[in-house]
C-alpha positions, 0 to 999 in steps of 0.5 A: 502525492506519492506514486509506488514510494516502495517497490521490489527493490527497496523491500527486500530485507528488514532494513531496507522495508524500515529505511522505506517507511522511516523516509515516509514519515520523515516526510510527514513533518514537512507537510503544510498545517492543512495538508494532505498526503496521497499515497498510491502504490503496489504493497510487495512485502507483508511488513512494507510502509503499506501493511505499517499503514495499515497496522497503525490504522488498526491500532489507533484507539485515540483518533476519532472514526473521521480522522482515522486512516480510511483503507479501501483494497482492490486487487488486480488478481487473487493467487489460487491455493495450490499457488500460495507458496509461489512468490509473486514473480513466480506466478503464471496466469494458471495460478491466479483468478484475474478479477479485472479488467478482463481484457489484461493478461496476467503478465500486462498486470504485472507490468502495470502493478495493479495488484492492489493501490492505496492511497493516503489521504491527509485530513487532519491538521496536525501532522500525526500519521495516526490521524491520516486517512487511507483509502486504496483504489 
């Protein structure tokens, strides 16, 4: 099980997003024949491991459909058009629609990192990334 295996401070340059997803698929080969992973966390660059995930998923044309990764995206917040230039820590409650709960504050769900959760669920026996499955919460 991972819980936010990236963050802010290890996706900042190119080196530390590949370090981060490098360390994961490390990872990957010390799992049990049989296991799984679990991946829950907040993406923060459109090159971090969770966007790699994605773009494995996307490129797998050898898997079967139930090995593949299976991805499943709920966003905390969708930044407005006149905001998207903004970075995210840039962001104030003005430039964003707030899809959920009602009841937290734009800042509330940045502290929480809710803007999107992934996990990765591993189905197949082998230990091959290609082969897992994705779903985000």
């Amino acid at each position: 099980m991972f819980d936010d295996p990236i963050s802010d401070r290890n996706t900042g340059t190119d080196d530390t997003r590949q370090k981060g997803i490098d360390t994961f698929d490390a990872t990957q080969k010390l799992r049990e024949v049989g296991g799984y992973t679990v991946i829950i966390g907040t993406p923060w660059s459109p090159e971090d491991l969770y966007a790699t995930l994605i773009r494995r998923r996307q490129a797998d044309d050898e898997s079967p459909e139930s090995e593949k990764m299976r991805i499943r995206i709920d966003p905390a917040w969708t930044v407005r058009p006149d905001a998207r230039h903004k970075q995210l820590r840039q962001l104030v409650e003005a430039d964003v629609d707030l899809l959920f709960p009602s009841r937290l504050t734009l800042d509330a769900k940045c502290e929480l990192r809710t803007k999107s959760w992934f996990v990765l669920v591993k189905t197949s026996i082998q230990s091959s990334l290609h082969q897992a499955s994705l779903v985000a919460l």
